[in-house]
N, C-alpha and C positions, 0 to 999 in steps of 0.2 A: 084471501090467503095465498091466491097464488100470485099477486103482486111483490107480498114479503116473501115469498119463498125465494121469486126470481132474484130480490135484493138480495137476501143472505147468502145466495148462489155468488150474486156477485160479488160480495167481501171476502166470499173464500177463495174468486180468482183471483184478487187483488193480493189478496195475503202471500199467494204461489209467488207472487213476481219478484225474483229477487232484488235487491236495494243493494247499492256498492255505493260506498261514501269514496271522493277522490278527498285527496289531497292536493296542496297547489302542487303543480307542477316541479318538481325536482328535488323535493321537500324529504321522501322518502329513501331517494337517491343517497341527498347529503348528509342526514342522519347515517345511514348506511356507511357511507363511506367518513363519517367522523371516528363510527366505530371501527373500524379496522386500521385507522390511519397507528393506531397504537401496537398493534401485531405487526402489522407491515412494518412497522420500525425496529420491532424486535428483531425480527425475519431478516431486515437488513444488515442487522448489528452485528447478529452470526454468523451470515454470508459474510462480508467484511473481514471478522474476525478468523475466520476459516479461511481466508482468502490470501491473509497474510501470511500463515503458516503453510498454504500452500508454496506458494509464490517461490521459497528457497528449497522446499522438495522437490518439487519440480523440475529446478533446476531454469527458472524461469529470468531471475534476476538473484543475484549470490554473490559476496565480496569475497573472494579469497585470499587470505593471505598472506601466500605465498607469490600472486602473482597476479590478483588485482580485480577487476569485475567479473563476473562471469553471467552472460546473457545467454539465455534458450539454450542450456547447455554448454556455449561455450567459452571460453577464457577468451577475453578480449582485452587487448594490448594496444599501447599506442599505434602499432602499426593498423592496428583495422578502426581506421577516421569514420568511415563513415556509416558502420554499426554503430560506434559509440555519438557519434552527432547528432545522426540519423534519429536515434532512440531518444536521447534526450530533449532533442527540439521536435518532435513530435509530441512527446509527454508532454511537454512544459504546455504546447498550444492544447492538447487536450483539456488540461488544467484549468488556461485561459477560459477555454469553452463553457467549462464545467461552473467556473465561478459565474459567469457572463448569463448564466440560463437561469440555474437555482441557487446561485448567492453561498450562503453557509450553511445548506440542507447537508453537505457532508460532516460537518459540526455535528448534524444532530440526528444524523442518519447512520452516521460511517464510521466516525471518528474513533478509536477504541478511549482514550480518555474522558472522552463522554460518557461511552457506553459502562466504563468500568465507575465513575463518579455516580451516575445514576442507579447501578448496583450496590454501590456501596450506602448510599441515602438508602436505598430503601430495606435491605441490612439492618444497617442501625436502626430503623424504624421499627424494626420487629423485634430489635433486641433489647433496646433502652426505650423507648417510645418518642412518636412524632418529634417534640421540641429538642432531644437530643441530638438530631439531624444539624450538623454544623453551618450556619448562616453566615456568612463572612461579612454582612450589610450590617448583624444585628448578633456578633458573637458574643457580647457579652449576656443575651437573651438565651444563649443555650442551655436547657436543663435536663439533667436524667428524671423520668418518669420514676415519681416516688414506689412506683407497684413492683416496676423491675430494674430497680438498682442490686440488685444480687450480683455476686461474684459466677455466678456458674453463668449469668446472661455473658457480663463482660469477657469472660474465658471463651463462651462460645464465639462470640463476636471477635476476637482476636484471633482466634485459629482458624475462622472464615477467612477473613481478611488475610492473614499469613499463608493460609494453601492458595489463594487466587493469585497472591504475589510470587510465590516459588512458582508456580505455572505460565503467568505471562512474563517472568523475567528469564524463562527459557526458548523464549522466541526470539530476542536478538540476536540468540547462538547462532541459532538455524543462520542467518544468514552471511555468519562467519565459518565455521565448520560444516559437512556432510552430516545429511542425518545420521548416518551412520556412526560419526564420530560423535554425535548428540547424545546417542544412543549411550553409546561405550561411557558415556561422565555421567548420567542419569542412574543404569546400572551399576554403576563405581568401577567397570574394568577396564585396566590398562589398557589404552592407546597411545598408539606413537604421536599420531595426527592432533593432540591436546597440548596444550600449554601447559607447567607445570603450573603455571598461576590462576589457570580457570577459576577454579572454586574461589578464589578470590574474588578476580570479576564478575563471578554470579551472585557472589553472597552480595558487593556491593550493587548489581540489577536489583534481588530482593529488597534491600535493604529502601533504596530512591522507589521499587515498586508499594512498597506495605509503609511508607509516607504519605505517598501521596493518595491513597486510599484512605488513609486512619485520620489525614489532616488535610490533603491541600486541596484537591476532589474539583469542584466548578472554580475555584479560587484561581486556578491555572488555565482556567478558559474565559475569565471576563480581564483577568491584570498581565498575565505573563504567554499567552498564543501569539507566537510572530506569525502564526499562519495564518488566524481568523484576520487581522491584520494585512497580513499580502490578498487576503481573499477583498477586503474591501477596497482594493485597488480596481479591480476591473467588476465591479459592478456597475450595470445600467440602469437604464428607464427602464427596462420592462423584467429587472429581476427579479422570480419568486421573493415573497414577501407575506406575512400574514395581514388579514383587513378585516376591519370592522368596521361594519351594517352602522352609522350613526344614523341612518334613517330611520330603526328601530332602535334606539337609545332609549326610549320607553319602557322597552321590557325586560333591559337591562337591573335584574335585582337588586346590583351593589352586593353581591356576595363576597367578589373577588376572589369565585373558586379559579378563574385563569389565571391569578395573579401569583394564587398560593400553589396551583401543580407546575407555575415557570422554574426550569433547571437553574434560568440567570436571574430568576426573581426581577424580572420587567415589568410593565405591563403593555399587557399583549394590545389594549385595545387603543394604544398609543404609541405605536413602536416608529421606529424615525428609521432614516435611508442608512446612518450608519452608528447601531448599540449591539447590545449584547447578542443579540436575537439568533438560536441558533436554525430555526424551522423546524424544529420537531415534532411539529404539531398536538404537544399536550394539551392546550390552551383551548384548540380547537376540539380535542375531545373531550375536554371537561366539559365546555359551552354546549355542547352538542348533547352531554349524558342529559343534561338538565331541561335542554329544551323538548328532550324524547317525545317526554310524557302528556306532551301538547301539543304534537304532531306535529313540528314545525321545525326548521333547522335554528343550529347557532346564530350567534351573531355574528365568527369569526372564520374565515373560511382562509385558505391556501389561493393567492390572485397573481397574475402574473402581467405585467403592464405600470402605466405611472400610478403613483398612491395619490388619492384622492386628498383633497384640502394642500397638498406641499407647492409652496409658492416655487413658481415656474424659474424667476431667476437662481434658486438659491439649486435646481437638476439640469441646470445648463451646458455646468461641465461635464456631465454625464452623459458618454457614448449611450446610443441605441444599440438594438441586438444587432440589427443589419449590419450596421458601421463597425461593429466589432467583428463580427463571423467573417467581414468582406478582405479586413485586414488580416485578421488570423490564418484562415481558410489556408489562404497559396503557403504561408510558412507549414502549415501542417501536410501538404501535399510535397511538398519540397523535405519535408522530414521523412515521411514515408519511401517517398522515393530514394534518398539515401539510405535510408536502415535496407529496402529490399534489397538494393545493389551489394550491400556489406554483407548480406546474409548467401547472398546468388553467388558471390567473389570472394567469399571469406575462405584464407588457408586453415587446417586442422592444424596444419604439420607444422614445424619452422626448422629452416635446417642453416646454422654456419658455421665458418671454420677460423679459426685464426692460430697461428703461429705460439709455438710451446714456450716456455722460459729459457731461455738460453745465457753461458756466459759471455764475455763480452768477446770476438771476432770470431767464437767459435762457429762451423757451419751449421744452417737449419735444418734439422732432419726431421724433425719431428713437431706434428700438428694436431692441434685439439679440435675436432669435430663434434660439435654440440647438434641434438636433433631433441625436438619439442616435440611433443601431441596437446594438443590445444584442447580433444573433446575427453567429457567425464567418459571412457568407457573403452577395451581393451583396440589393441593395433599392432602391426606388425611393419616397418619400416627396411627396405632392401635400400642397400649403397654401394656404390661402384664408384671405381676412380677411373677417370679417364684422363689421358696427357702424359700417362709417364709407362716407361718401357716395362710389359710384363717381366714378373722376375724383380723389377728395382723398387718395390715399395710391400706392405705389409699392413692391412687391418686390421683393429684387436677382436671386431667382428664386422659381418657384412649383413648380420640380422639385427635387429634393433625391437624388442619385445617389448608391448606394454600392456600395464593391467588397468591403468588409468592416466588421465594427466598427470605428465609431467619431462622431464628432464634426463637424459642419458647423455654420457662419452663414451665416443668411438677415438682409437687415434690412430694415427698415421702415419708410418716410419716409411721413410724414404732412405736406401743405402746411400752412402757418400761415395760411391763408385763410379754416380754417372758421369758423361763426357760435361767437361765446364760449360754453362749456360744458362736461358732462363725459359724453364718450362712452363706453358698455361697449361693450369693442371684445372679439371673441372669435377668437384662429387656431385654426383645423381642420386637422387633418393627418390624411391617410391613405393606407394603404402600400400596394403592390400587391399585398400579400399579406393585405389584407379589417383590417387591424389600424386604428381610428382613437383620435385622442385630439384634446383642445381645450383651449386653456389664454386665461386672462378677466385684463386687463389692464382700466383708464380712462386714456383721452387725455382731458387737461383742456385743450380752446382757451382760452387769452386775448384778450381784446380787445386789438386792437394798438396802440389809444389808448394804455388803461394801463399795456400793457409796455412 
């Protein structure tokens, strides 16, 4: 008896020991992160989409007008080169970078035309059902789900689709008008700062925007994107791509659930160096939902490097990352460095002057003096004459007030009394915010004999 005692002692120490089942190694991981890769996408879409609406609040990058770009607040002119160079060929190498690492993941991460197409598919899904979803491969396969072909489905689904278009066809405003003046057209109150043609131009925004929602949706990202296009220009060997495990081909079901959540309708488990493919990684979380329950990852993962099975001479043209970044790199250092320079040297103010209408030998007396403010946001400009006898000239003011960018005249009467000659006459301006400049004019007196 106390043989079996001591055994049954010991099966109940045995039972205390706890047991932890592994999994392979990274299996848990990628499951994990199959799941999220679909949040994450949304999370980007919005960022993105809020990014753009920032972007002309801001005051960050703004077309105006009346007067032409306007960068980090300020109006930029031909005359400041190397802001506007600076900015642009930094961008442009960002770009390059951008496509050179992760290919068309802004397609399917960033894009708002993606993001707004895959709104709208899934929309329509819920309102006419799945096969109603417009296929551009297989349109004439499109059908309304006999359950909910009701008029009150299609009403609701039009006036979705009609309030998302009045909303995103109010953001190419922003980057023509001030929010402010955004404002003032949205409320319906008079502004000077609007076109009388606006509501035109927006009805026609709505109009191209609740199109291309209600019809042309992915149709515009597989036949008609000159971007995804320029984007296949500078892709590598080693640019993000989706891959598939054919060394598990086996447990591959033949479902074709990746085949059926693809936005471009591909297949993912055969995608080439250059199709539709945007990296959105749906494909990858479908594969991934299915394999959950078996503890094991997809077959389809996110890979960055050369794609397996693609014969070597047919990616020969194709730059490495090195080779690209080695080239790009110094233009993007060399952008930078001009845009700082144009921001560290950039004037607010602009000040000139040139000579009024006159008839024809009549003498000059009188000069138009133009003075700018470059930045969104109030100033105050002092100006003086110098070169000519106090007492013999006259300012229509010597303060120069602003409440924003833009444009005032001052002018300039000189008496016709001075001794005949030619004066350098020089105006000085300067702001109250320490900024000066001067601009060098000659009044020529005549003798009043001779004229």
């Amino acid at each position: 008896m106390r043989v079996r005692g001591d055994l049954m002692s010991g099966d109940e120490l045995l039972h205390k020991i706890p047991v932890v089942v592994e999994t392979p190694q990274g299996t848990t991981q990628q499951a994990r992160q199959g799941k999220d890769i679909h949040w994450k996408r949304i999370t980007t879409q919005t960022l993105f989409i809020a990014l753009l609406i920032l972007i002309p609040i801001t005051g960050l990058f703004r077309i105006d007008v009346s007067s032409g770009f306007v960068i980090l607040g300020r109006q930029v002119w031909f005359s400041d080169f190397f802001l506007v160079f600076g900015f642009w060929l930094s961008l442009a190498c960002l770009m390059v970078l951008l496509y050179s690492t992760i290919g068309t993941a802004f397609c399917g991460w960033a894009c708002p035309q993606n993001t707004l197409s895959s709104w709208a598919n899934k929309t329509t899904l819920r309102s006419l059902g799945k096969r109603a979803v417009i296929d551009w491969d297989n349109f004439g396969k499109s059908r309304v789900s006999s359950g909910k072909n009701r008029l009150l489905n299609w009403l609701y689904l039009g006036v979705q689709l009609l309030a998302v278009s009045m909303v995103f066809a109010l953001i190419p405003l922003l980057y023509f008008y001030t929010p402010g003046a955004v404002w003032s057209f949205i409320t319906l109150q008079h502004d000077a700062r609007l076109s009388g043609s606006l509501h035109w131009v927006y009805t026609l925004f709505v109009f191209m925007a609740l199109v291309n929602l209600a019809v042309m949706r992915y149709y515009v990202c597989r036949y008609m994107c000159i971007y995804r296009i320029w984007q296949f220009l500078f892709k590598t060997k080693q640019t993000l791509h989706v891959e598939y495990d054919a060394d598990r081909a086996d447990e591959c079901t033949k479902c074709k659930y990746c085949l059926t959540v693809c936005p471009v309708t591909i297949d993912p488990r055969d995608t080439a160096t250059y199709d539709s493919c945007t990296n959105c990684g749906a494909c990858i979380t479908a594969c991934n939902s299915l394999h959950e329950k078996d503890q094991v990852p997809g077959l389809l993962t996110f890979k960055f490097g050369e794609r397996p099975g693609v014969n070597k001479h047919s990616s020969q043209h194709l730059a490495t990352l090195s080779q690209r970044v080695r080239w790009v790199m110094p233009a993007f250092l060399i952008g930078v460095s001009l845009f700082a320079w144009g921001v560290w040297s950039y004037e607010p103010y602009n000040l000139s002057a040139f000579r009024a209408e006159m008839y024809r030998s009549q003498q000059i007396q009188d000069y138009h003096i133009d003075v700018a403010n470059k930045l969104y946001g109030p100033g105050t400009v002092n100006l003086q004459v110098k070169g000519l006898p106090k007492g013999k000239y006259a300012l229509s003011t010597e303060h120069v007030d602003f409440s924003t960018a833009g444009r005032q005249s001052v002018w300039l009467h000189v008496d016709n009394d001075l001794p005949p000659g030619v004066y350098p006459v020089t105006i000085s301006a300067k702001s109250d915010s320490g900024w000066q400049g001067n601009f060098r004019i000659e009044h020529v007196a005549i003798n009043k004999d001779r004229s």
